[in-house]
N, CA, C and O atoms as CSV, one atom per row, in Angstrom:
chain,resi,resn,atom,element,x,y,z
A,1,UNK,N,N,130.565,116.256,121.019
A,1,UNK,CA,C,131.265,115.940,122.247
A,1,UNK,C,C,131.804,114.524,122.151
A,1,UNK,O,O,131.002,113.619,121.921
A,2,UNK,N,N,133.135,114.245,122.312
A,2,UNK,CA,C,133.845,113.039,122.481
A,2,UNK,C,C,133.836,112.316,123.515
A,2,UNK,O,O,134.621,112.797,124.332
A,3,UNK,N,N,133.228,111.184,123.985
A,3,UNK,CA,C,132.965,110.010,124.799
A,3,UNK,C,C,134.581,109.430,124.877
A,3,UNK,O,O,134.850,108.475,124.148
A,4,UNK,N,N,135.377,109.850,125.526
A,4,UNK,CA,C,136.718,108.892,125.659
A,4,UNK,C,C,136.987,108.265,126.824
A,4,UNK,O,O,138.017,107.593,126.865
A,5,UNK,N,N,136.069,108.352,128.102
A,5,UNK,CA,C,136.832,107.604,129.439
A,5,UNK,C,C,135.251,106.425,129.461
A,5,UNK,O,O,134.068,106.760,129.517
A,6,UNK,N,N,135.757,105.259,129.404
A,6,UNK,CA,C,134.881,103.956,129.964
A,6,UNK,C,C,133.958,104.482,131.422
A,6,UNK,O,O,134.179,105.433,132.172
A,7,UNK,N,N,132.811,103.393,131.455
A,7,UNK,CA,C,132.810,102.706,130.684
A,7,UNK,C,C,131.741,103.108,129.687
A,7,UNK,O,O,130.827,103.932,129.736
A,8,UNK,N,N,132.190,102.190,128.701
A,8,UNK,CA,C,130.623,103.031,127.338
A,8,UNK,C,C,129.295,101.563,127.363
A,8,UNK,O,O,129.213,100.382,127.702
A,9,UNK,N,N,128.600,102.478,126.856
A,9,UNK,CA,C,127.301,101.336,127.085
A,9,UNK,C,C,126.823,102.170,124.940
A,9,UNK,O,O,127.134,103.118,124.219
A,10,UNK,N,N,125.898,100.869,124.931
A,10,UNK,CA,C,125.214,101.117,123.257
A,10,UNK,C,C,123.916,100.543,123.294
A,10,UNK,O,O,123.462,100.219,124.391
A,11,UNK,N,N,123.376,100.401,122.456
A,11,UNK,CA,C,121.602,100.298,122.388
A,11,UNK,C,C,121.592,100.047,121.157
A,11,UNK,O,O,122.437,100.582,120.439
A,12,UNK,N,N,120.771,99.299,120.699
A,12,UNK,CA,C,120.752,98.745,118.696
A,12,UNK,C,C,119.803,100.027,118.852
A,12,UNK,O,O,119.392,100.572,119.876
A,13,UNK,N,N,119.581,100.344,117.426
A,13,UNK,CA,C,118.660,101.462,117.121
A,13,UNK,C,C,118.047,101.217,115.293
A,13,UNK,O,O,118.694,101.178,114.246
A,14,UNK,N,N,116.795,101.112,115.511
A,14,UNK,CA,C,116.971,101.154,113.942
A,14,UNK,C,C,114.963,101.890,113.797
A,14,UNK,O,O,114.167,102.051,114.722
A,15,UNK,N,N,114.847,102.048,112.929
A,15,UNK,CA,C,113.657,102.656,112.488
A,15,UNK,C,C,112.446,101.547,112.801
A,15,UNK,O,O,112.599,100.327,112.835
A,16,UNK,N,N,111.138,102.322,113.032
A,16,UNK,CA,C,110.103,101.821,113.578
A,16,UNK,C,C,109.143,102.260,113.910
A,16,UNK,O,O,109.245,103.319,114.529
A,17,UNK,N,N,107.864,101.749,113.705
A,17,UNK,CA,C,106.618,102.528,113.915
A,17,UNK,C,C,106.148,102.027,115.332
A,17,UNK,O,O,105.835,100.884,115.665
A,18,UNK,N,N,106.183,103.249,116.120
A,18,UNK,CA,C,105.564,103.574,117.379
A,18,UNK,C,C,104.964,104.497,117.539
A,18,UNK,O,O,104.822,104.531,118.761
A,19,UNK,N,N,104.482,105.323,117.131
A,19,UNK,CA,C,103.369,106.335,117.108
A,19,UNK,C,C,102.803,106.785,115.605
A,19,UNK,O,O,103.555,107.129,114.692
A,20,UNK,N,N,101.678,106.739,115.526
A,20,UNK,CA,C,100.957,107.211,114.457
A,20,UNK,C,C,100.625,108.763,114.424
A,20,UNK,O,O,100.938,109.366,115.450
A,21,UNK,N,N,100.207,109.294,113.699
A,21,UNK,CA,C,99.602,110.392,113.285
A,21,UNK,C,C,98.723,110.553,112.268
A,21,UNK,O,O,98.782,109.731,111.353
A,22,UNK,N,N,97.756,111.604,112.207
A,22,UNK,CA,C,96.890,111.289,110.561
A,22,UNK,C,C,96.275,110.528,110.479
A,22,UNK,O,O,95.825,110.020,111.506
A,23,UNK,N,N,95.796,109.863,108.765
A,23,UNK,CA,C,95.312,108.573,108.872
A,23,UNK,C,C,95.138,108.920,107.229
A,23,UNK,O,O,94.552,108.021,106.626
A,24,UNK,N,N,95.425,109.723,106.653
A,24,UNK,CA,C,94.710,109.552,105.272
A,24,UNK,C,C,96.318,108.338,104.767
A,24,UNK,O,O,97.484,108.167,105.124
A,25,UNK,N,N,95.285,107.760,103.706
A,25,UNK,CA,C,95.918,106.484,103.074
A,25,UNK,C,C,97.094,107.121,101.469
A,25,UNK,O,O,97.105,108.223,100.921
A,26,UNK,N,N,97.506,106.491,101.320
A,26,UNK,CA,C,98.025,107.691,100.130
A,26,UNK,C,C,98.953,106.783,99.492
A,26,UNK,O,O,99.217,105.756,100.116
A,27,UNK,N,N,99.519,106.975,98.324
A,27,UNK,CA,C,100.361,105.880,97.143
A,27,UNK,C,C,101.663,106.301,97.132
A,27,UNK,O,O,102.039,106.827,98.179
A,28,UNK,N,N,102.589,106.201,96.091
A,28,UNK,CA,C,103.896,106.268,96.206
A,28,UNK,C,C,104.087,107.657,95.862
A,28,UNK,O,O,105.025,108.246,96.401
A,29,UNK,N,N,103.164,108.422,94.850
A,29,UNK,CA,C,103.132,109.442,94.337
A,29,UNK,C,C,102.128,110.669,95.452
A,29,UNK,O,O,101.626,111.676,94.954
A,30,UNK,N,N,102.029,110.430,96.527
A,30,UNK,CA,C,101.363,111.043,97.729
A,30,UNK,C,C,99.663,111.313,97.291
A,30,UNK,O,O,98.993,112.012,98.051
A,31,UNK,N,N,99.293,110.975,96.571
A,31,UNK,CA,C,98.096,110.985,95.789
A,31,UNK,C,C,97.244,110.545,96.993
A,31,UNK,O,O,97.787,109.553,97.479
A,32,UNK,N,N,96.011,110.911,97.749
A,32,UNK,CA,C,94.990,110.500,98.797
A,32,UNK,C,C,94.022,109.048,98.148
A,32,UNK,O,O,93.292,109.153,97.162
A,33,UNK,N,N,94.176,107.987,98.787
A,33,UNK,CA,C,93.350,107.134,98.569
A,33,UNK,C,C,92.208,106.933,99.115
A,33,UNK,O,O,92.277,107.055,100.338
A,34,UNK,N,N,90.711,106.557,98.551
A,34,UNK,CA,C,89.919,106.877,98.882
A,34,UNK,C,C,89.056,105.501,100.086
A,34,UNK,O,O,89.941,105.297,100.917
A,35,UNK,N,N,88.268,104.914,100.330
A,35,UNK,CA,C,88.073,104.160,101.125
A,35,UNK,C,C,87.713,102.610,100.300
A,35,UNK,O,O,87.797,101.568,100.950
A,36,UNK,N,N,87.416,102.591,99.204
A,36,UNK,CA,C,87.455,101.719,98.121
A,36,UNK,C,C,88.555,101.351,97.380
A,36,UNK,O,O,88.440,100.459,96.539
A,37,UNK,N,N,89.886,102.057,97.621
A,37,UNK,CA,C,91.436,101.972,97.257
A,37,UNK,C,C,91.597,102.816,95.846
A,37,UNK,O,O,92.661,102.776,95.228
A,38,UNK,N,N,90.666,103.446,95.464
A,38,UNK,CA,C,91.205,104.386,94.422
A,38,UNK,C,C,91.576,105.603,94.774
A,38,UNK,O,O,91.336,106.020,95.907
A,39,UNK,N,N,92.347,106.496,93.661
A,39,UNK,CA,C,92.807,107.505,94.091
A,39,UNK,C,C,92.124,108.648,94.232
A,39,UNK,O,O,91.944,108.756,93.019
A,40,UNK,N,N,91.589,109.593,94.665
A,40,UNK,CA,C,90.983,111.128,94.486
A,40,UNK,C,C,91.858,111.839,93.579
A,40,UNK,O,O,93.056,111.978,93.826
A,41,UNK,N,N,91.234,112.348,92.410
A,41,UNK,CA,C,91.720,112.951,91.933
A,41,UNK,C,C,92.478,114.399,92.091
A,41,UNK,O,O,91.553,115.144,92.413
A,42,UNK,N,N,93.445,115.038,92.044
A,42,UNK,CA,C,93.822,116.406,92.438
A,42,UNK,C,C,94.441,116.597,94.038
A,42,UNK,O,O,95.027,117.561,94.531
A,43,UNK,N,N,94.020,115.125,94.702
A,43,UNK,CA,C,93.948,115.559,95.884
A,43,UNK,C,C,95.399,115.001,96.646
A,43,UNK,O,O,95.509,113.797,96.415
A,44,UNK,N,N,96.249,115.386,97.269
A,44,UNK,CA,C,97.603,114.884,97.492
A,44,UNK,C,C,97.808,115.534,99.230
A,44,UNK,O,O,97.390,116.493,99.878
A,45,UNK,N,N,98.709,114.350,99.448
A,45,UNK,CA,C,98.495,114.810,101.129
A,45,UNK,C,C,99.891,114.914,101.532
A,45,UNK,O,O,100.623,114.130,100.928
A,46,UNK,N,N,100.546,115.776,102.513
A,46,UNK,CA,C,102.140,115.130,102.824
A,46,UNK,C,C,101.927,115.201,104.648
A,46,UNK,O,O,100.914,115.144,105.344
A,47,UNK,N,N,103.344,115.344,104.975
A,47,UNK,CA,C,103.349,115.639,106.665
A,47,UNK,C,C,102.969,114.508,107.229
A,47,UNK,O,O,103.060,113.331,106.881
A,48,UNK,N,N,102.250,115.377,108.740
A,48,UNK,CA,C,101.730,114.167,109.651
A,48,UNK,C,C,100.706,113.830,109.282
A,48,UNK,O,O,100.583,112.660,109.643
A,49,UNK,N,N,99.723,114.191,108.683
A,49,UNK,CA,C,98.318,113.942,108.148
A,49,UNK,C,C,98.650,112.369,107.530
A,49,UNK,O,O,98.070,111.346,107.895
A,50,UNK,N,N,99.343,112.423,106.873
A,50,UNK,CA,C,100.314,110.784,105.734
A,50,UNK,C,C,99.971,109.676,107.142
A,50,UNK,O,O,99.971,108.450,107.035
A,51,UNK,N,N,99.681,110.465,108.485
A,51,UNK,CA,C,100.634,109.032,109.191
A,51,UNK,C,C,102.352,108.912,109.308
A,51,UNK,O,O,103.141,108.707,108.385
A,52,UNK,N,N,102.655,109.116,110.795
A,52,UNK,CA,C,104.107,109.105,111.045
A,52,UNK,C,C,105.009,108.076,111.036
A,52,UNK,O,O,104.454,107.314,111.828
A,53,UNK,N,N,106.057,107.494,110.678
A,53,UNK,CA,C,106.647,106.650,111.029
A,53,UNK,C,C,108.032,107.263,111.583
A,53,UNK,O,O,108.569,108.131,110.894
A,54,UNK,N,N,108.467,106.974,112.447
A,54,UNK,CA,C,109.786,107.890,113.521
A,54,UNK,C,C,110.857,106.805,113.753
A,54,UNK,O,O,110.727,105.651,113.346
A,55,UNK,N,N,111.470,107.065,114.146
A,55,UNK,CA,C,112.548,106.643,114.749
A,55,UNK,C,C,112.338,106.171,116.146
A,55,UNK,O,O,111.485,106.588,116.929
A,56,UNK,N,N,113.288,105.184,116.367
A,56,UNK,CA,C,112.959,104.832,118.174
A,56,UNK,C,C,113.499,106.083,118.822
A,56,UNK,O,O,113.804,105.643,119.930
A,57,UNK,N,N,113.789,107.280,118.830
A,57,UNK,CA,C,114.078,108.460,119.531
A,57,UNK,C,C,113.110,109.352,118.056
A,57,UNK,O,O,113.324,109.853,116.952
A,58,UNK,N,N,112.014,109.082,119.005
A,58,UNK,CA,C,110.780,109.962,118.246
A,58,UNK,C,C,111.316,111.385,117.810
A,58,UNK,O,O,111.200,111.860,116.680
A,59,UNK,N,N,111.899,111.961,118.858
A,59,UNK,CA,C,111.977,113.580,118.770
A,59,UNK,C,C,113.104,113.515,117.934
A,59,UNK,O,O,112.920,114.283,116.990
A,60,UNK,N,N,114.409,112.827,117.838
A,60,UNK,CA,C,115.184,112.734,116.954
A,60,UNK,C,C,115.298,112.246,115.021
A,60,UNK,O,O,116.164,112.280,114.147
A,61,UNK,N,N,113.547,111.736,115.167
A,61,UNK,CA,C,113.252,111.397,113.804
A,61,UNK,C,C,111.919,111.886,113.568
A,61,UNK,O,O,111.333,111.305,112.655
A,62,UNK,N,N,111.386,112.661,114.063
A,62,UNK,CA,C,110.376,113.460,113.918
A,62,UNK,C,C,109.688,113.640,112.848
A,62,UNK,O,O,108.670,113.192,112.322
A,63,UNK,N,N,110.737,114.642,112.590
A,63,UNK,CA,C,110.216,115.219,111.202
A,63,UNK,C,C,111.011,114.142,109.803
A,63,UNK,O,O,110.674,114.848,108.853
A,64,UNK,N,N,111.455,113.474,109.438
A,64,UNK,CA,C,111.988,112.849,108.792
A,64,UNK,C,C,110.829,112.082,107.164
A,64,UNK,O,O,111.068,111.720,106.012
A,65,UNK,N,N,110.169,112.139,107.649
A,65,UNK,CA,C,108.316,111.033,107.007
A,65,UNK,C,C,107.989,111.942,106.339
A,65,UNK,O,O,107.895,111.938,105.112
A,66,UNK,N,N,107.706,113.128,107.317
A,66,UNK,CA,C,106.991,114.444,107.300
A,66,UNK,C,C,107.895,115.256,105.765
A,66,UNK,O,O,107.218,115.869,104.939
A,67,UNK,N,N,109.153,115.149,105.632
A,67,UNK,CA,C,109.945,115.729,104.980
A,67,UNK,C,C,109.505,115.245,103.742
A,67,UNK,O,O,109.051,115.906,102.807
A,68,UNK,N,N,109.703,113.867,103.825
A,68,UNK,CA,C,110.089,112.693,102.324
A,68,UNK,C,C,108.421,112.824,101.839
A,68,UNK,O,O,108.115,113.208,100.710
A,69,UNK,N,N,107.585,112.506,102.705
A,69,UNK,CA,C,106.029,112.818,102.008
A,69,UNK,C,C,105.980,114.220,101.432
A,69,UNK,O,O,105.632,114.216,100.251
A,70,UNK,N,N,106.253,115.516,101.982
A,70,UNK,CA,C,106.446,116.662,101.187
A,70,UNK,C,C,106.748,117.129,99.633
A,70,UNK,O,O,106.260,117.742,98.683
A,71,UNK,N,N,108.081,116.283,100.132
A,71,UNK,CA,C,108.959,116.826,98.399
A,71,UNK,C,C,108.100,115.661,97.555
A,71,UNK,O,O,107.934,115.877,96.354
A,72,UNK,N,N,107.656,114.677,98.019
A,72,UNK,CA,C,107.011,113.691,97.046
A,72,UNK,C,C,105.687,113.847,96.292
A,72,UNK,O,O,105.304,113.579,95.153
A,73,UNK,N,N,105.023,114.510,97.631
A,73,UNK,CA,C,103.382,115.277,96.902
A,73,UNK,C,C,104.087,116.373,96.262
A,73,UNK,O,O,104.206,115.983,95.100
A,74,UNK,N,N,104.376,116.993,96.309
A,74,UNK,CA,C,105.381,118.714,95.525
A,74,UNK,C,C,105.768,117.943,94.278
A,74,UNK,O,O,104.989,118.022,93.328
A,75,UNK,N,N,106.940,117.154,94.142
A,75,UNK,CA,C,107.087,116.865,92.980
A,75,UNK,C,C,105.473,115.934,91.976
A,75,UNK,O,O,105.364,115.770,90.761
A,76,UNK,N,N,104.557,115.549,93.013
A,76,UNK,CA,C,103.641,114.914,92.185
A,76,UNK,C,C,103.062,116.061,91.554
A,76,UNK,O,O,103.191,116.220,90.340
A,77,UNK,N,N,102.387,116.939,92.324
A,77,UNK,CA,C,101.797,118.301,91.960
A,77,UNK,C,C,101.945,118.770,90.721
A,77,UNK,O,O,101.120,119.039,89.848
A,78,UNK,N,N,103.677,118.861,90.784
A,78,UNK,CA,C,104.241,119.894,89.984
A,78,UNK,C,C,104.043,118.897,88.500
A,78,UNK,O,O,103.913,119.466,87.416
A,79,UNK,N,N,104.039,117.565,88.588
A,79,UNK,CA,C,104.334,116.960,87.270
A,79,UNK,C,C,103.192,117.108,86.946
A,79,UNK,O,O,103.037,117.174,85.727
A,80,UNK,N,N,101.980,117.221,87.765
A,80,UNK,CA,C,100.543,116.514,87.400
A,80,UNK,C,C,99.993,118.042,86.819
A,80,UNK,O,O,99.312,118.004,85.794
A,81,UNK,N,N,100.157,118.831,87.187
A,81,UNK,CA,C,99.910,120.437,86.728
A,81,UNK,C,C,99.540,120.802,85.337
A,81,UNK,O,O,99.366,121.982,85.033
């Protein structure tokens, strides 16, 4: 939908953590870290479990974390196999 009759108003917007989810700790390779900072072996986490980071329009960046942690444990999986 096209916004063409004044007046217009804007809002800065940029990424930001305001709500959490989860809590397991985890590395670049989604690998679960353990409470001493090493890794568990075999064990890989993605989603909200990771802990969310959203967008300032939560529902509009929702799933976004949730996505990128996915394909990242998947591709760890698949290499570590």
């Amino acid at each position: 939908m096209k916004v063409e009759q004044a007046p217009f108003y804007a809002t800065p917007h940029k990424p930001s953590v305001h709500h959490t989810m989860g809590g397991l700790k985890i590395d670049t390779q989604a690998r679960v870290i353990n409470k001493e900072g090493d890794v568990i072996p075999g064990l890989y986490a993605a989603g909200e479990v990771t802990g969310g980071i959203h967008a300032d329009n939560r529902l509009g960046g929702n799933a976004l974390i949730d996505i990128f942690t996915g394909r990242i444990a998947g591709e760890s999986v698949a290499s570590h196999a």
